[in-house]
C-alpha positions in Angstrom: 0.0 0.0 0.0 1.1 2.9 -0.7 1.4 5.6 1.6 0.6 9.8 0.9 3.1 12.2 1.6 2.1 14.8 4.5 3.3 18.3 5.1 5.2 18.0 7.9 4.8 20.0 11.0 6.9 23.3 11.5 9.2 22.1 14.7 12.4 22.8 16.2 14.7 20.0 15.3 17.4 18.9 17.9 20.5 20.2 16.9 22.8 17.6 19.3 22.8 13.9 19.7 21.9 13.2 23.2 21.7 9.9 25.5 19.1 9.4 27.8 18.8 6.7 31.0 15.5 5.3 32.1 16.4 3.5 35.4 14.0 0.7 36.2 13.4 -0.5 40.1 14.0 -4.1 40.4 13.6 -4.7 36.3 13.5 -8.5 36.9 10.7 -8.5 39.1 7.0 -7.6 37.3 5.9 -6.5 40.8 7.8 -3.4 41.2 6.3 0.0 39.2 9.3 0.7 36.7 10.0 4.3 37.6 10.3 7.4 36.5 8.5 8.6 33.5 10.1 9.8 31.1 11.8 13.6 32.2 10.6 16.5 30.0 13.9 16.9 27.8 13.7 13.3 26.9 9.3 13.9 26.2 10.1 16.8 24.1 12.5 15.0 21.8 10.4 12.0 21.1 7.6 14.1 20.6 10.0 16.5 17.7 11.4 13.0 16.1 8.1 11.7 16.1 5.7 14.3 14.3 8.7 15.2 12.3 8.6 11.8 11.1 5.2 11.1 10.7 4.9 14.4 8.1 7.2 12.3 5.7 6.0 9.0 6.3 2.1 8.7 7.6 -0.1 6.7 6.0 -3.0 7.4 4.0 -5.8 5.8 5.5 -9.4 6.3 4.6 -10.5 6.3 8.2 -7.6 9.4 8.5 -9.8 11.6 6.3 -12.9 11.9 8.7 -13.4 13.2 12.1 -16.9 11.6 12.2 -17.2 9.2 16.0 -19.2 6.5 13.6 -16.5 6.0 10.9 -13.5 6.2 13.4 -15.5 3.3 16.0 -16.0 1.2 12.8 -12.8 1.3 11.8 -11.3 0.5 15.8 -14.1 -1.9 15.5 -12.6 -3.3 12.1 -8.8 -2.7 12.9 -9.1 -5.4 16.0 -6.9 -8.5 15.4 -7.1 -7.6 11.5 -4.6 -6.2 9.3 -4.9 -3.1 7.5 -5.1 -4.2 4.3 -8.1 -6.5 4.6 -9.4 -3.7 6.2 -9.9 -1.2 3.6 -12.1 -2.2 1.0 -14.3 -3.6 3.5 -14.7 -0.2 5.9 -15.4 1.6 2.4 -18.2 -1.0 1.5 -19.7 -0.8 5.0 -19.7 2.8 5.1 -21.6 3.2 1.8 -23.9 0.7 3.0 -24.4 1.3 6.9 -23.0 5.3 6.6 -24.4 6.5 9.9 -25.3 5.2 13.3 -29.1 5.4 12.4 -28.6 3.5 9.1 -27.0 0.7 10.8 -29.2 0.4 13.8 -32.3 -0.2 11.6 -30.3 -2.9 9.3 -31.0 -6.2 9.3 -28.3 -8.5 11.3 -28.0 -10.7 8.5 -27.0 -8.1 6.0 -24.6 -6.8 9.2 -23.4 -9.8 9.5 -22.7 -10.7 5.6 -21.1 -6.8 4.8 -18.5 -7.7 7.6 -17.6 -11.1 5.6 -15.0 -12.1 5.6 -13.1 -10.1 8.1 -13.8 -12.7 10.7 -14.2 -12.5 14.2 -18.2 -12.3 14.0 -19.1 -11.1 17.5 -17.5 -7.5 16.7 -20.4 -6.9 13.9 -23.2 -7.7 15.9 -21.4 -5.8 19.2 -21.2 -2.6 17.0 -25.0 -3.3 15.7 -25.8 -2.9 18.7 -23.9 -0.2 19.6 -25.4 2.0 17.2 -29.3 0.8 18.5 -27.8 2.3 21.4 -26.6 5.4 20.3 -29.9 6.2 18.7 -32.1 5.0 21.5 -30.0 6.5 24.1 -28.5 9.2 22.5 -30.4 10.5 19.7 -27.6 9.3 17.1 -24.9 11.0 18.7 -22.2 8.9 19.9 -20.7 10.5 23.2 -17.7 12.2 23.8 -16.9 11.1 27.4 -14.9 7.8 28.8 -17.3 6.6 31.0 -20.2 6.7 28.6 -18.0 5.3 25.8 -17.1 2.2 27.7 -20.1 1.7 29.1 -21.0 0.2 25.4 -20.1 -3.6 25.3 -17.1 -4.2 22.7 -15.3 -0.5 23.5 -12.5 -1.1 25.8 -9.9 1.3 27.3 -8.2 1.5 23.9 -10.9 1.7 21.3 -12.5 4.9 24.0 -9.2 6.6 23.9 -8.9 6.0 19.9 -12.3 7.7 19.6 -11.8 10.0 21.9 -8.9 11.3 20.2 -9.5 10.9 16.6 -13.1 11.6 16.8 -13.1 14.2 18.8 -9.4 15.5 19.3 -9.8 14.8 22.7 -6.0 14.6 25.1 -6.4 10.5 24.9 -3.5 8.3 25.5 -3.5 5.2 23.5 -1.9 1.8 23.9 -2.8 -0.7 21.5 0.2 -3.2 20.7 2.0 -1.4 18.0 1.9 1.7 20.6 3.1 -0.5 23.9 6.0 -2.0 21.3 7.5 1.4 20.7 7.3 2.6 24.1 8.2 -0.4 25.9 11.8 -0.5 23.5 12.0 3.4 23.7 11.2 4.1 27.4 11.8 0.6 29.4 13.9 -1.4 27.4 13.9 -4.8 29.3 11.2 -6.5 31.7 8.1 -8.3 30.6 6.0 -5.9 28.5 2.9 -8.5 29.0 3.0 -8.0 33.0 0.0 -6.2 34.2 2.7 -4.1 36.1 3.8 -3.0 33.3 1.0 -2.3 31.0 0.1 0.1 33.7 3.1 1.9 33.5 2.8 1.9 29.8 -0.6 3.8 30.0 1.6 6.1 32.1 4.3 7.0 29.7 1.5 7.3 26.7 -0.1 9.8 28.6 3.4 11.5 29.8 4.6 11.4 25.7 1.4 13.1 24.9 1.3 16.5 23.4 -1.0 19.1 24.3 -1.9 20.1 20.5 -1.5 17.5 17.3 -3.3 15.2 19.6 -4.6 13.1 16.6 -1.4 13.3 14.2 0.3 12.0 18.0 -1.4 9.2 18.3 -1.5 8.1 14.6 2.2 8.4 14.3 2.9 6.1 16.9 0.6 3.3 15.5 2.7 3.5 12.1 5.6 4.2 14.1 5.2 0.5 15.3 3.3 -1.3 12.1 5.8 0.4 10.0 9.1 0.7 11.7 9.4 -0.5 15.4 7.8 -3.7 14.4 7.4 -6.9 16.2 10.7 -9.1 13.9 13.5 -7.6 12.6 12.5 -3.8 13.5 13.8 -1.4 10.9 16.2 0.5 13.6 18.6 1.9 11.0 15.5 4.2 9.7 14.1 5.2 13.0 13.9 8.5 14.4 14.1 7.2 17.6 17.6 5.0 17.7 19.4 7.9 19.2 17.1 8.0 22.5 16.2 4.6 22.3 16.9 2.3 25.2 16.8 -0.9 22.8 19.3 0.8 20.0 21.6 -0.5 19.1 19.8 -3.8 18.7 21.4 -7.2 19.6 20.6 -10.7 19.1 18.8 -11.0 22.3 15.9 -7.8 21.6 13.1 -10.0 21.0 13.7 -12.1 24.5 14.1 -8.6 26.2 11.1 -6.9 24.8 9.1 -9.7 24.0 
């Protein structure tokens, strides 16, 4: 796929390679907090590198083009356990056919169910069928903006709230989805077990830490491609990153998959 060119975002651009140490308490055992958070020189340098970055290389996404709650929770909705690609064509055939809430909530479930063929996983179409009988029941068609009510819904987690949150609505939302917890984990930690509860705490942490005031939405996209593009799960591409000089896993040795898991 390819992937549009973006203007990039005016920012100052570090001028100096620097080194920074994030010290973990006790990083063998998962029952110790992994302190501190990142310190404000090293947050302002990711966040440079990061939207700096993302102007050259973001993906184009058709879910990228909207700000409308409905198309950005079908897409979260899509994007779970499904690559990308497969996702695509079949977001643009469901939003031509189901394009609002209200549309959707008066659909049959067996058309809902056959549109979302063959992207597998069958309980999400029915969840977000239901969703949407919701939203126009309870909320007149408007999906709200607010974490409680969001997760209140059955199928939107902490993740898909925060990814509506902040794309729909350019809400401050810090995400972690596993692309996200990759790059931080080898950025900020470095070693540990990333699957510990401990630690996927802390992670929530540092997302929210990292995040900026404004470009809230370009943020948050960046460091999903970041990961899916970059910072992936085999053989990450750390010659290209825009991280390596502040990352805690660079240079890479034979052992990073064992560390960051």
């Amino acid at each position: 796929m390819s992937h549009a060119v973006r203007p990039p975002l005016i920012l100052a651009s570090p001028r100096t390679r620097a080194q920074f140490t994030v010290t973990l308490s006790s990083p063998s055992s998962a029952g110790h907090d992994p302190e501190p958070l990142p310190p404000p020189t090293l947050r302002r340098r990711f966040r440079r590198r990061l939207l700096s970055w993302y102007g050259r290389n973001g993906r184009d996404l058709p879910w990228r083009r909207t700000r409308d709650p409905y198309r950005i929770l079908v897409s979260e909705m899509m994007l779970q356990q499904t690559q990308v690609d497969r996702v695509i064509p079949k977001y643009e055939e469901w939003v031509r056919k189901f394009p609002t809430f209200s549309a959707l909530a008066k659909a049959r479930p067996a058309d809902v169910n056959r549109t979302w063929r063959p992207l597998g996983y069958n309980a999400r179409p029915r969840r977000l069928h239901t969703i949407a009988q919701e939203v126009v029941d309870r909320y007149d068609g408007a999906l709200p903006s607010d974490e409680t009510t969001l997760r209140s819904f059955t199928g939107i987690g902490a993740y898909t709230a925060a990814a509506v949150q902040s794309f729909a609505f350019g809400l401050r939302a810090p995400i972690v989805d596993t692309n996200v917890a990759r790059v931080l984990f080898r950025v900020f930690i470095g070693r540990g077990d990333r699957s510990s509860t401990t630690l996927q705490k802390h992670l929530w942490k540092v997302s929210a830490t990292v995040l900026p005031r404004r470009h809230v939405f370009d943020f948050n996209q960046a460091l999903m491609d970041l990961g899916a593009l970059v910072c992936v799960a085999r053989k990450p591409r750390c010659s290209v990153c825009p991280m390596r000089a502040i990352c805690q896993t660079y240079p890479p040795g034979p052992d990073l998959k064992a560390r960051t898991q």
